[in-house]
Each structure stands twice: as C-alpha cells, then as structure tokens.
N, C-alpha and C positions, 0 to 999 in steps of 0.2 A: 270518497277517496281521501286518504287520510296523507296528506304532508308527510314528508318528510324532513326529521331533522337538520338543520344545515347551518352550522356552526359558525361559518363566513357571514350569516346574516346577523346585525347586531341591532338593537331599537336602544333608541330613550325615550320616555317620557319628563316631561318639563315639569316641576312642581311648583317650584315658587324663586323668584331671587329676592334674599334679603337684602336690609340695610347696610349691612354689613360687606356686600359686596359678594354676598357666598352663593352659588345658584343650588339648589335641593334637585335632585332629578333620578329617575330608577334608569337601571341599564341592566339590560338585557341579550345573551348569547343563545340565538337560534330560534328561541318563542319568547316573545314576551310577557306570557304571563308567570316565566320565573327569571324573578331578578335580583339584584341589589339594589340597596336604597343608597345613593352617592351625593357627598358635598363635597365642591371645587368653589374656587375664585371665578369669576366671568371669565375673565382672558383664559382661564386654563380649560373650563367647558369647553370653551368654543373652539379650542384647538385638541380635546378629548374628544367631540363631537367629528369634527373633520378627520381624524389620524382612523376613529375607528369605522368613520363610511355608514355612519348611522342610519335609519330609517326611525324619522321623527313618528311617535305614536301620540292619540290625545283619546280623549275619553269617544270619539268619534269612532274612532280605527279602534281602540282596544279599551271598551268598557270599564268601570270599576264596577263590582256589587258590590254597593255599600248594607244590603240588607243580607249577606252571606256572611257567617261568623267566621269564615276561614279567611275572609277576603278583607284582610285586616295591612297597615304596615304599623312598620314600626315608628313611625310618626304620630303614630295613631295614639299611642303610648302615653306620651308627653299632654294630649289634649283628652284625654278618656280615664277614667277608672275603668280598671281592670277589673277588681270586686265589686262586683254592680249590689 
C-alpha cells in the first residue's frame, strides 16, 4: 500500500555544524527523500526545527545510497570532481 502524500509532514536531516556556528541540514515537505539542502545559525535551526514540527530523519530512518549516481547532494560538489 502505497502512502500517501501529506504535506503537514515535514523531516530534517542533521548534516554537520560548523565552526562557524552555521548548522548544514536537508528539509523536507511530505517524503523526505525530496528535499532542500539548508544552512542556518544554531539558534535559528532550532527555532526552524520547532515552528516547522519536524520529524528528525538519520541514515537509520532514511538511508543514503552512496553507490546510486543519482543519489548525489550538492555538497557533494565542493568534495568530488564532477569530470571523473
């Protein structure tokens, strides 16, 4: 049985906080495996986190395939060659 969409449901995933104080984290509207890639300040996460009713995801709950060429971010960018 196949889910349906439901827009009220919202996910992040955590990526990394920097030095800088900036937190990295994808968010997502309804499935998380489409999302945006987002950077905030801590204080502002955490209050982006709360406002939007988040359901925290981790590689646990919602996978990465790092061996799927589609299943790339754009972070990925900055640490890869493109032209292999």
């Amino acid at each position: 049985m196949v889910e349906e969409f439901d827009p009220q449901k919202r996910f992040v995933r955590f990526i990394e906080k920097r030095d800088d104080d900036f937190v990295l984290f994808e968010f997502a509207v309804g499935e998380p495996e489409i999302f945006a890639e987002m950077i905030l300040k801590e204080e502002d996460y955490v209050i982006f986190c709360k406002e939007q009713g988040v359901v925290m995801i981790d590689q646990d709950t919602n996978p990465i395939d790092q061996d799927n060429d589609f299943e790339w971010r754009l972070r990925d960018a900055t640490n890869k060659r493109i032209d292999k």
